[in-house]
Structures are given as structure tokens and as C-alpha cells.
MIPA-287276 format. One line per 3 residues: number of its first residue (from 1); for each residue x, y, z of C-alpha. Coordinates in Angstrom, 2 decimals, always signed. Layout:
BEGIN
NUM> X:Y:Z  ...
This chain:
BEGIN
1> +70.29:+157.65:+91.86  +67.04:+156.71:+91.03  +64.03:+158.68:+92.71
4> +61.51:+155.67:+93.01  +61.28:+152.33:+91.58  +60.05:+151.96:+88.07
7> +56.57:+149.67:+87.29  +57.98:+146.62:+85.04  +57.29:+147.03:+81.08
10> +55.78:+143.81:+79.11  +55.97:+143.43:+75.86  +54.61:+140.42:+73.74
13> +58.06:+140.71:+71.64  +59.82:+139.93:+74.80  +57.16:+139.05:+77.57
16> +59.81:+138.01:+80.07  +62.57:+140.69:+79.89  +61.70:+141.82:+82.79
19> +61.24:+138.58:+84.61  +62.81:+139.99:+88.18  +60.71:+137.07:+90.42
22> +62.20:+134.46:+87.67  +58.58:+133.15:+87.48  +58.54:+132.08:+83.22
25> +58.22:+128.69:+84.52  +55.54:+128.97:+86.18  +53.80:+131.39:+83.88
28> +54.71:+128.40:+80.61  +53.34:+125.75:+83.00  +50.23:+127.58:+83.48
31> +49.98:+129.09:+79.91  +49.76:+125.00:+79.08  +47.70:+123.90:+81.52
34> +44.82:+127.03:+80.26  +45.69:+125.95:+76.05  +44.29:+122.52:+76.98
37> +42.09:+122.59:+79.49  +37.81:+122.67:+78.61  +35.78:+125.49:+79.19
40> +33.88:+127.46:+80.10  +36.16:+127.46:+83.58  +37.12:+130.12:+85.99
43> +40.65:+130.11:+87.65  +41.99:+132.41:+90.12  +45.53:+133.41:+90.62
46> +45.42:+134.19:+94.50  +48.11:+136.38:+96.27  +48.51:+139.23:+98.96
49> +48.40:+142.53:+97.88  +51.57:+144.14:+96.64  +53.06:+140.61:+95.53
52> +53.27:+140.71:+92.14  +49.93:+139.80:+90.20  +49.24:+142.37:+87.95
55> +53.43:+141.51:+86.49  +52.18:+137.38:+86.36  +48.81:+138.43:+84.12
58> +50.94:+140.91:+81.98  +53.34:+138.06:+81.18  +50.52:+134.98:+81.16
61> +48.51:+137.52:+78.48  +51.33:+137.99:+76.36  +52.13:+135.06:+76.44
64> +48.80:+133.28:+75.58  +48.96:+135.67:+72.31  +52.44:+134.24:+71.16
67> +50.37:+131.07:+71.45  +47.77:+132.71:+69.27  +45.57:+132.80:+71.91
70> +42.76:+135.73:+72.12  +42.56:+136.96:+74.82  +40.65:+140.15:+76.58
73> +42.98:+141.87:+79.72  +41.78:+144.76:+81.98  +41.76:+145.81:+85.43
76> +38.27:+145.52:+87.37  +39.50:+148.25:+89.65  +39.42:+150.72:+86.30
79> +36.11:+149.44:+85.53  +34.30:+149.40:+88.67  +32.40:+153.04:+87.49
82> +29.94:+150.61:+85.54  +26.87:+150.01:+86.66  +27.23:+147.01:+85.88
85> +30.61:+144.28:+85.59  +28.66:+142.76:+82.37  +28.69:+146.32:+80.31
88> +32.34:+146.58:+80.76  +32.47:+143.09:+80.58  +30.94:+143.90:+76.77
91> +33.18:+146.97:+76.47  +36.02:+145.38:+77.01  +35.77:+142.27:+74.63
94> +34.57:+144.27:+71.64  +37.45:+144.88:+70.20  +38.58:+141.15:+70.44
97> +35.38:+139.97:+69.18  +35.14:+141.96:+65.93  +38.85:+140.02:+65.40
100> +36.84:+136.84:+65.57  +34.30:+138.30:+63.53  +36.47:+139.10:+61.06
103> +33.54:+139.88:+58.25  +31.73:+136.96:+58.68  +28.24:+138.14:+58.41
106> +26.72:+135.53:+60.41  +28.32:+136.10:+63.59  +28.53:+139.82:+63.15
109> +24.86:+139.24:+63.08  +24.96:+137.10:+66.46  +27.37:+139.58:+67.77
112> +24.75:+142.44:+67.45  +22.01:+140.40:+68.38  +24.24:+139.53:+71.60
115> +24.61:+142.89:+72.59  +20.90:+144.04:+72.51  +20.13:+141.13:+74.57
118> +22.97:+142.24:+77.02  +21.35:+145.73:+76.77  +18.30:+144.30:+78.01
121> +19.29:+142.19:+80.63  +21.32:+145.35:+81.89  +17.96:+147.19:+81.85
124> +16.26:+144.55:+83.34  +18.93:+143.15:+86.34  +17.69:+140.95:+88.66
127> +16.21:+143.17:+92.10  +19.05:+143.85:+94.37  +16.19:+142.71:+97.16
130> +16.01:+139.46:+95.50  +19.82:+139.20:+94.84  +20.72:+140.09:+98.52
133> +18.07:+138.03:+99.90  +19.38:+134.68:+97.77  +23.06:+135.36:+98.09
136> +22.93:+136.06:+94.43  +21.71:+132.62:+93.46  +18.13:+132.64:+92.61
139> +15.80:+129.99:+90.80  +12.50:+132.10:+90.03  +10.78:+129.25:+88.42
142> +11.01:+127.18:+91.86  +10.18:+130.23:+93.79  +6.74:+130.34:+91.54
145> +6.29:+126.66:+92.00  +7.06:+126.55:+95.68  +4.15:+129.17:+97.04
148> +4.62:+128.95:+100.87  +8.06:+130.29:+99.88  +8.88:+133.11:+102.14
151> +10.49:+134.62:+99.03  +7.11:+135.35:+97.81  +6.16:+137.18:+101.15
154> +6.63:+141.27:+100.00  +7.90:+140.49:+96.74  +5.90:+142.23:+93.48
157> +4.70:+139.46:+91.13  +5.89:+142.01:+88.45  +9.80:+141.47:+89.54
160> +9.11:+137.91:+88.64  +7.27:+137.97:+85.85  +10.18:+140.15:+84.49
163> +12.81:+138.00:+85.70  +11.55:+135.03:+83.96  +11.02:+137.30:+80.70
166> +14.74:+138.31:+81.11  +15.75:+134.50:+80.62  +14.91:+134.50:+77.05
169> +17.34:+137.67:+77.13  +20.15:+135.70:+79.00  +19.34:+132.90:+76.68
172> +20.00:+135.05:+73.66  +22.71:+136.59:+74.90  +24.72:+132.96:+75.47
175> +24.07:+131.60:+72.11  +25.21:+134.60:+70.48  +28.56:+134.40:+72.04
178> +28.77:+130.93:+71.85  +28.09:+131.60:+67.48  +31.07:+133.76:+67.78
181> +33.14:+131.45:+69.11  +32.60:+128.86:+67.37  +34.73:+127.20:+64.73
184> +32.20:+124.64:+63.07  +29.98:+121.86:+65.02  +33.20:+120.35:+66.96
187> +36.03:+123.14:+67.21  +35.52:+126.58:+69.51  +37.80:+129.36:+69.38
190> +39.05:+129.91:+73.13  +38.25:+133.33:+74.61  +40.92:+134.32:+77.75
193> +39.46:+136.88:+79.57  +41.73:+138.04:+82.33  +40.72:+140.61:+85.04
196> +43.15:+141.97:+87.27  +42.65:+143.51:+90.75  +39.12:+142.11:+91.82
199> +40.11:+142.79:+95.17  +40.33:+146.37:+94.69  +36.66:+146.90:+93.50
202> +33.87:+148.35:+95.57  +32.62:+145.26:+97.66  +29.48:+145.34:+95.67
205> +30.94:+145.48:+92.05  +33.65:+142.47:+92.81  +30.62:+140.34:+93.89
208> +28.49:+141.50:+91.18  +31.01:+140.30:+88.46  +31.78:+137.03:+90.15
211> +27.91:+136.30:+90.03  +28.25:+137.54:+86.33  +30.86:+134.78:+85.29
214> +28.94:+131.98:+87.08  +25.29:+132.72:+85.94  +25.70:+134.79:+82.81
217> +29.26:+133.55:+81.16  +29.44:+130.12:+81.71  +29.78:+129.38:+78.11
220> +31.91:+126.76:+76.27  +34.95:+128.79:+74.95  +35.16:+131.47:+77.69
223> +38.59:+130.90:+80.34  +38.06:+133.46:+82.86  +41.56:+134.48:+84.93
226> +41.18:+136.87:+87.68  +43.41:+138.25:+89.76  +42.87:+138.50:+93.57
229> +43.48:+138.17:+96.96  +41.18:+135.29:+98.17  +40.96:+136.96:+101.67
232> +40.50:+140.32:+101.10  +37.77:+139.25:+98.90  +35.74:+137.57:+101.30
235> +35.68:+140.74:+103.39  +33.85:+142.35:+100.82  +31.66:+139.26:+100.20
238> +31.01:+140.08:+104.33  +30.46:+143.62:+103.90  +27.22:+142.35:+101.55
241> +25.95:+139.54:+103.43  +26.89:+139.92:+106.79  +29.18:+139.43:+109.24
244> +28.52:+135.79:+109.71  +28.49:+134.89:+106.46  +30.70:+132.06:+105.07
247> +32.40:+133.99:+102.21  +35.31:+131.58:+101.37  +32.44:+128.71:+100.65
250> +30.83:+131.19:+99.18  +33.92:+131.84:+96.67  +34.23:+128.63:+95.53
253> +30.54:+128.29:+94.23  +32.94:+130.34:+91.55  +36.21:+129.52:+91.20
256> +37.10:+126.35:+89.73  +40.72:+126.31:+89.89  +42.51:+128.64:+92.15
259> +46.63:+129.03:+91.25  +48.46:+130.39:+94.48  +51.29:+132.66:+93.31
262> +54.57:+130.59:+94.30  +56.82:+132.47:+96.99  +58.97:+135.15:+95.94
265> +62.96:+135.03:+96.79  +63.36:+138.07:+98.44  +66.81:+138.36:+98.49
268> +66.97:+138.34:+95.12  +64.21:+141.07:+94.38  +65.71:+142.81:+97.45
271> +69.21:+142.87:+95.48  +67.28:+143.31:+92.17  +65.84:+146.84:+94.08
274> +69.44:+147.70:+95.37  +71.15:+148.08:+92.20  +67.95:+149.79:+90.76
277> +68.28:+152.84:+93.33  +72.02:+153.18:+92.64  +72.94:+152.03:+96.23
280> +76.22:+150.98:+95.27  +77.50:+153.84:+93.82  +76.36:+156.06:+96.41
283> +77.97:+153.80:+98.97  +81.02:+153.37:+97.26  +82.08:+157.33:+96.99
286> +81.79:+156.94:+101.06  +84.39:+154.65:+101.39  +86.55:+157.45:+101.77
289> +86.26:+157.73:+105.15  +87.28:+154.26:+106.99  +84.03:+154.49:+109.28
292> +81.57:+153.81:+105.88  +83.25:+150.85:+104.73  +80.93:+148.61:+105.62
295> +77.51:+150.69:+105.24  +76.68:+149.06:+101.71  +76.79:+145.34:+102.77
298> +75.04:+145.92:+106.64  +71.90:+148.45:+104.85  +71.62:+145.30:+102.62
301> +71.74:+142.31:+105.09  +70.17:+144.43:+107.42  +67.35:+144.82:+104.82
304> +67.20:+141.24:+103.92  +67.26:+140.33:+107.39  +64.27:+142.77:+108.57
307> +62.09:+141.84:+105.13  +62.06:+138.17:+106.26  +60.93:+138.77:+109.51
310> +57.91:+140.74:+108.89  +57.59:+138.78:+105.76  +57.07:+142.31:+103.88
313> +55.32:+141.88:+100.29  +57.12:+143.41:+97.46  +55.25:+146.15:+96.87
316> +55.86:+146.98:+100.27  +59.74:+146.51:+100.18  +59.92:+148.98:+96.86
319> +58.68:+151.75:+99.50  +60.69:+150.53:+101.94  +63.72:+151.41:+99.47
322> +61.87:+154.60:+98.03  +62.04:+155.94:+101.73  +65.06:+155.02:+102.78
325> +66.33:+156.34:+99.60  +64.63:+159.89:+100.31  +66.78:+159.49:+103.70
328> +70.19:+158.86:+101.90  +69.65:+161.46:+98.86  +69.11:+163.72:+101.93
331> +72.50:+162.84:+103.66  +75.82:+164.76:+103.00  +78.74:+162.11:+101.89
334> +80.75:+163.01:+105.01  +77.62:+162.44:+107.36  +77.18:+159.49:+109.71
337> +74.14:+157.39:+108.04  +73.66:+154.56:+110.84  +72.37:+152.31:+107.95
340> +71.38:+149.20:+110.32  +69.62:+151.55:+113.10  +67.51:+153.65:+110.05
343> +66.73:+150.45:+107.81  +65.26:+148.88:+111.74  +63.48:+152.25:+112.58
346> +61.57:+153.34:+109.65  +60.34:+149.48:+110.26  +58.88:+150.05:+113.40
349> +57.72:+153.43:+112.37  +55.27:+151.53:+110.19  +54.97:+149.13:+112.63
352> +53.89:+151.45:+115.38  +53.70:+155.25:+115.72  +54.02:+155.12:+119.34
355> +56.40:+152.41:+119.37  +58.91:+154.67:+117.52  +57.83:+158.01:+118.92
358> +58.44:+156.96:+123.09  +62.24:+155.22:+121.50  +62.96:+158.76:+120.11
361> +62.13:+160.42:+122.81  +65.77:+161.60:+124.66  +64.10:+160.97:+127.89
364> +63.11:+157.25:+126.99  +65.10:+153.95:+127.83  +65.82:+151.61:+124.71
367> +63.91:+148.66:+126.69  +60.87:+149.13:+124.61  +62.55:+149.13:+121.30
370> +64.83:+145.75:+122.17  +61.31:+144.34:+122.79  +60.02:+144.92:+119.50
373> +63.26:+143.24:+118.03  +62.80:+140.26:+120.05  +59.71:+139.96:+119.17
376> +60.30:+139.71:+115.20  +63.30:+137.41:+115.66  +63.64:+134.00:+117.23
379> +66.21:+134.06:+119.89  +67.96:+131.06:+117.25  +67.98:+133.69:+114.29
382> +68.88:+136.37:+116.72  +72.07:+134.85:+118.20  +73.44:+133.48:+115.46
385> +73.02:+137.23:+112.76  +75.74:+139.27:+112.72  +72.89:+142.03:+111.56
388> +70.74:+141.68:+115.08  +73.56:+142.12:+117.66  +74.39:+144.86:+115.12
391> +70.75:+146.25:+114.93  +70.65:+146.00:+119.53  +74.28:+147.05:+120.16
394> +72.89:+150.33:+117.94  +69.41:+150.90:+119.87  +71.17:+150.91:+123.16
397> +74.30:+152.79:+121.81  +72.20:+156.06:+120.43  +70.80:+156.67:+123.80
400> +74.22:+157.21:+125.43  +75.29:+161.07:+125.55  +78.31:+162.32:+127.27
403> +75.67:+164.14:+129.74  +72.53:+161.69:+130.09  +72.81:+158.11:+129.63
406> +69.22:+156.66:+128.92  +70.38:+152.99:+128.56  +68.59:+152.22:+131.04
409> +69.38:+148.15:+132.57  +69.72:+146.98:+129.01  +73.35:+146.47:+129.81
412> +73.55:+145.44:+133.43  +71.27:+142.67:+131.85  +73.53:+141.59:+129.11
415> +76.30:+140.99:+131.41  +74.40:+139.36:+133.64  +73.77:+136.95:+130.88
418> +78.02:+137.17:+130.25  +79.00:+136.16:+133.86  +76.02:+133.23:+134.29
421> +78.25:+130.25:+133.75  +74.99:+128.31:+132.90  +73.71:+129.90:+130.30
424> +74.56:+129.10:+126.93  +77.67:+129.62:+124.98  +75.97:+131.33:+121.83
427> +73.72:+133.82:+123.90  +76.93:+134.68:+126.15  +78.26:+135.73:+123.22
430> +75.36:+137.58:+121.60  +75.32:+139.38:+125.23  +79.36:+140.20:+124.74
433> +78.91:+141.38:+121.38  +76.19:+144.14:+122.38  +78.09:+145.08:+125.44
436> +80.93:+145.97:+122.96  +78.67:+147.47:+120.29  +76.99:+149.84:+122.36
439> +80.01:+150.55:+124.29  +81.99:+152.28:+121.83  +79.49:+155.01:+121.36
442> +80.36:+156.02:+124.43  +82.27:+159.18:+124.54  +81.25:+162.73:+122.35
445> +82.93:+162.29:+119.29  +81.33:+158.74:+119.02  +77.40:+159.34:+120.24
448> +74.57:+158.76:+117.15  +73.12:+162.08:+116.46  +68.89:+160.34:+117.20
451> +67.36:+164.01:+116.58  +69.89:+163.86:+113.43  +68.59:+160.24:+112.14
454> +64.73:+161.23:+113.57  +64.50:+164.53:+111.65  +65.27:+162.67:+108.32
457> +63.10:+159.79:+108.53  +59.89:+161.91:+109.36  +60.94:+164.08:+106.03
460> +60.60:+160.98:+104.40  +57.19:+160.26:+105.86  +56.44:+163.99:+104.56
463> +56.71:+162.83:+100.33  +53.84:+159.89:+99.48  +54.77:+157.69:+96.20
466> +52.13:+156.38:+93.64  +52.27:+152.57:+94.32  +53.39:+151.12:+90.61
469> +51.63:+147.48:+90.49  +53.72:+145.01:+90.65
């Protein structure tokens, strides 16, 4: 069995081999949509965390190059040490550039001549007082010309003077790029820069290379793709400005397209992640023993079922598996597993410490625990799963001994439900089907071992995975 998932290999040979979302289509559709649309432009592709990004702009990248695109690809995240987004911005593109260059002296000559402007606009940034104070959009030649500005109230005359002499710099450094790229008086080469994981920066450095792209890049040729989640983002943006401040607006002073990932189908990444582990296998040498038969298919359903519900991102479903698979490797082959009542606890585990620790407690009824259920599944989705009156029947069930029943009124209730002629047909027989579930762990041999099942979940909590990027 395998220890933890794997992070997905691209290659350019075969960019979609490992495809597991099935998104190609949408990754052509965009790759077409980014050959022929103008520049300079900025779109953002805009999912949660943990849902797949950083596998979309492996797959869009190489598959701009089959196109003969160039493009630039790197992670923000890794390059948030910088002082400064636009000197990784410069590292990062070199290589690429000196491709375009390919020996022609004059835009060797603008490339060098681009980067000594670039070194002096980095020595020269704009005041972070100034940048703060204007939201990062600042006109210093209508702050001169408007004198009962406030702006010029504790503000050195020398910032401004070298602001305005750092234009001439910025100027510079745009027409040497734009020499680069260019082809001849009509054609431009295209220049695909994609950044992934904005959203991880350091609230400062993500804003910093947004107002980068929009004041500094916005040259014809440059297609800027980054990679983030729109509202984590603007909590950073808040973390600058304030509270109060209207980041999402803010945001789209900069994005000019934004691309929302299309839904994944769980079930088939959850099945996908099944295999992967080796579930089957290990599931199949139980079948032995007439009890296990039907462990495989309930862990999975059960899995399905509970990933829904909480609408868990993917990310988040490959620990889900790398714990519960840390809870199997640890179980002998002639051991009870309880596959429905571990895949629901570790759940509300995460969920809620105390949640989970008051249900494990022997002393406890299951009352709180049934709550939490209800509360992730519709009474119509509830009724009508074989998997929920599964998931109940099992939460009442393990706090039945042969010497302290903790079950509390959880069952007087359900047949309450059973012998109330006006209450509907389906929920009678939701109620019948717990009564009967939890009723046949009734007796020594039968009773779920919850100090058993408890012990191995918190050694799972004890090992922490690195997160691959999905």
C-alpha cells in the first residue's frame, strides 16, 4: 500500500497523462482563448486552496510551449524572499529572454539597458509612506500640481523629486522589454508569464507584485496568469489597508479576466485516490472473514458521501485518505475496522476537538455526535443513504457495553418516530433501520471496541504529511 499520495508529474511530451480532474478541455479552451487574445492583459485563475491550481498551470504552461508559446512559470510563494516581486520578476524571465534574444545585438543591448533601469527603479521604489497612503496608486505630477494636497502635508520634496526622476527609469525599463519582444513594426512575440500561489505570499509581497503588473508591466506582449484564491487574497490586501477596506474592488483595478476553476467530480478523484492507496487489495484479503465483506464499498460511499457534505477540497481529501490509511496499515487483517464510524470520526475530529473528545468519552451519550450528522446532511439526503442510517445506527451502537449502556434516549426517540402513524413513511423507516443497526451490537461478542478505534485515530493525528500541490 501506498504511504501517502504522490504530487502529479507534467511533462510537455505528455502534458495531460496525468489528467485525474479530466480538465484538458478546459485547459485547450483556455490555452486558445490566451494565443489570441491582445496584450498586455492580466488573467487570474481563481480557486480555494487545495483544489488543484498549481496541476491546471503545469498543464496550461506546457501546453502553451507545444504551441510554441514562451512562456516564464514560477511560484510567488518561492520567491517572496525578494525584496522586491520585480527582481524576481527579472530573475525569473532571464533565461526566457536571452531565447528571444537569441544573438541579436540590438535587443541584447535593450535587454541590458532594461535591467539597469530595473536596478534603479529597485533602488529607488516608490516610499512605502506614499504607497500605503495612495493604496499603491500614485500620480506625483498631480500631487505637485495640486498644492493644498494633503499628500504634500509631511512629505520630503526630495521623495518627489526622486519619484518623478525614477519615471525616466520606468520609462526605460518598458521600452526595453517591449524591443525584446518585438518582431518588426506590426508583429510582437507573446511573453506568458505565469505565477502560481499568490495567495501564499506575505500579505505585503502579493500586493506589491500585483501593483508591479499594473504600473510597471503593462506592456504590449506580456500575458500575465496568476494563480490564486480571490478571497484569501483580499485578506491580505486588508491586512495592508485596513480592515474596512474594499479589497475585492480593489483586485479588479488588476485583473482583467478572472477564470474560475470549473468544479471537480469528486467521486471520481475520490475513486482515483482509492486505487492509489491500494484500498482494494487490502480489503479484499479481509474477505475472509464474512463480517468484512462489505468494508471496501461502505469506507468508499461512506467517503464519497461525507466529502460532499463538507464539500472538502482535494487537497484536503488526499489527507483525509493519508490518515485513514495510517489507521488501516495499523490494523491487523483479523481486526474489526468499523470503516463507516472511522471515515465519520476522523471528520469531526477536524471538525471539532471537543466535538469528538466529549463522543469518546465512555461516560458520554451519542446525542451530541447524531447532532453533528444532522447537521451536515439534509434530512432528504439523510433518509434516503444507505451510508447515514449506517454512519447513526454505528454512533449509537459503540456506546452500548454489556455493563453500561450510554445510548442515552437516542433510541426511545427513534421509535417514537416508528410507532407515530403520522409521520412519514421514509423517516419511519430511517428510524427502523437505526433501531436495528444499533441493536445488534448489543451483546459482548458484538460491542465496537471505541478506546480500540480512538487509540488509532489519535496515532494518526501523531505523523504530519508534506501537503504535495495539487
Amino acid at each position: 500500500m501506498e504511504f501517502k499520495s504522490k504530487k502529479n508529474i507534467i511533462t510537455q511530451e505528455n502534458p495531460f497523462a496525468n489528467d485525474k480532474l479530466n480538465r484538458k478541455n478546459h485547459i485547450k479552451n483556455l490555452s486558445t482563448l490566451l494565443l489570441n487574445i491582445s496584450s498586455p492583459i492580466v488573467v487570474s485563475i481563481n480557486a480555494p486552496w487545495g483544489c488543484g491550481k498549481t496541476t491546471f498551470l503545469e498543464m496550461l504552461n506546457a501546453d502553451l510551449r507545444n504551441s510554441s508559446c514562451k512562456t516564464v512559470y514560477y511560484s510567488a510563494w518561492e520567491t517572496d524572499f525578494a525584496p522586491d516581486p520585480l527582481l524576481a520578476f527579472l530573475g525569473e524571465m532571464n533565461k526566457e529572454i536571452e531565447l528571444i534574444i537569441n544573438d541579436n545585438r540590438n535587443k541584447n543591448i535593450a535587454w541590458e539597458n532594461t535591467k539597469k533601469a530595473g536596478k534603479h527603479i529597485l533602488k529607488n521604489a516608490i516610499p512605502a509612506i506614499i504607497k500605503v497612503s495612495t493604496a499603491g496608486v500614485i500620480d506625483a505630477e498631480k500631487i505637485i500640481e495640486d498644492e493644498s494636497s494633503k499628500f504634500m502635508e509631511g512629505l520630503s520634496k526630495d521623495y518627489i523629486k526622486e519619484y518623478l526622476n525614477n519615471k525616466t527609469a520606468i520609462a526605460k525599463f518598458k521600452e526595453g522589454i517591449e524591443k525584446i519582444l518585438s518582431k518588426n513594426d506590426t508583429e510582437i512575440t507573446k511573453l506568458y508569464v505565469i505565477i502560481d500561489e499568490l495567495d501564499r505570499c506575505r500579505p505585503t509581497y502579493a500586493v506589491e507584485l500585483l501593483e508591479r503588473i499594473k504600473h510597471l508591466l503593462d506592456i504590449k506582449g506580456l500575458v500575465f496568469v496568476l494563480a490564486l484564491d480571490k478571497l484569501q487574497l483580499s485578506h491580505s490586501i486588508k491586512a495592508i489597508y485596513g480592515s474596512e477596506f474594499d479589497s475585492l474592488g480593489y483586485l479588479r483595478r488588476f485583473i482583467d479576466i478572472e477564470y474560475t476553476l470549473p468544479r471537480v467530480e469528486l467521486n471520481d478523484f475520490i475513486d482515483e485516490q482509492y486505487n492509489h492507496f491500494g484500498f482494494t487489495d487490502f480489503f479484499q484479503k479481509r474477505k475472509s472473514y464474512s463480517a468484512f465483506q462489505n468494508e471496501s464499498s461502505t469506507l468508499k460511499n461512506t467517503f464519497k458521501l461525507l466529502a460532499d457534505a463538507k464539500q472538502l477540497s482535494l487537497r484536503e481529501i488526499e489527507q483525509l485518505f493519508a490518515r485513514i490509511n495510517l489507521v488501516i496499515l495499523s490494523t491487523e487483517e483479523n481486526v474489526h475496522l468499523y470503516p463507516v464510524l472511522l471515515v465519520f470520526l476522523i471528520l469531526a475530529k477536524d471538525h471539532d476537538i471537543n466535538l469528538y473528545n466529549t463522543y469518546m468519552n465512555e461516560d458520554s451519550p451519542p446525542n451530541i455526535m447524531i447532532e453533528f450528522l444532522y447537521k451536515i446532511i439534509p434530512e432528504n439526503i439523510r433518509v434516503n443513504s444507505h451510508e447515514c442510517h449506517l454512519i447513526e445506527g454505528f454512533i449509537i451502537g459503540a456506546k452500548y457495553d454489556e455493563y453500561k449502556n450510554k445510548q442515552g434516549n437516542t433510541l426511545l426517540e427513534h421509535e417514537k418516530i416508528v410507532n407515530n402513524p403520522n409521520i412519514d413513511i421514509k423517516i419511519k423507516r430511517y428510524s427502523e433501520s437505526i433501531i436495528k443497526i444499533a441493536s445488534s451490537f448489543s451483546g459482548f461478542r458484538n460491542e465496537i471496541s471505541l478506546s480500540s478505534l480512538k487509540e488509532r485515530i489519535d496515532m494518526s493525528e501523531s505523523f504530519k504529511f508534506q501537503s504535495n500541490e495539487c
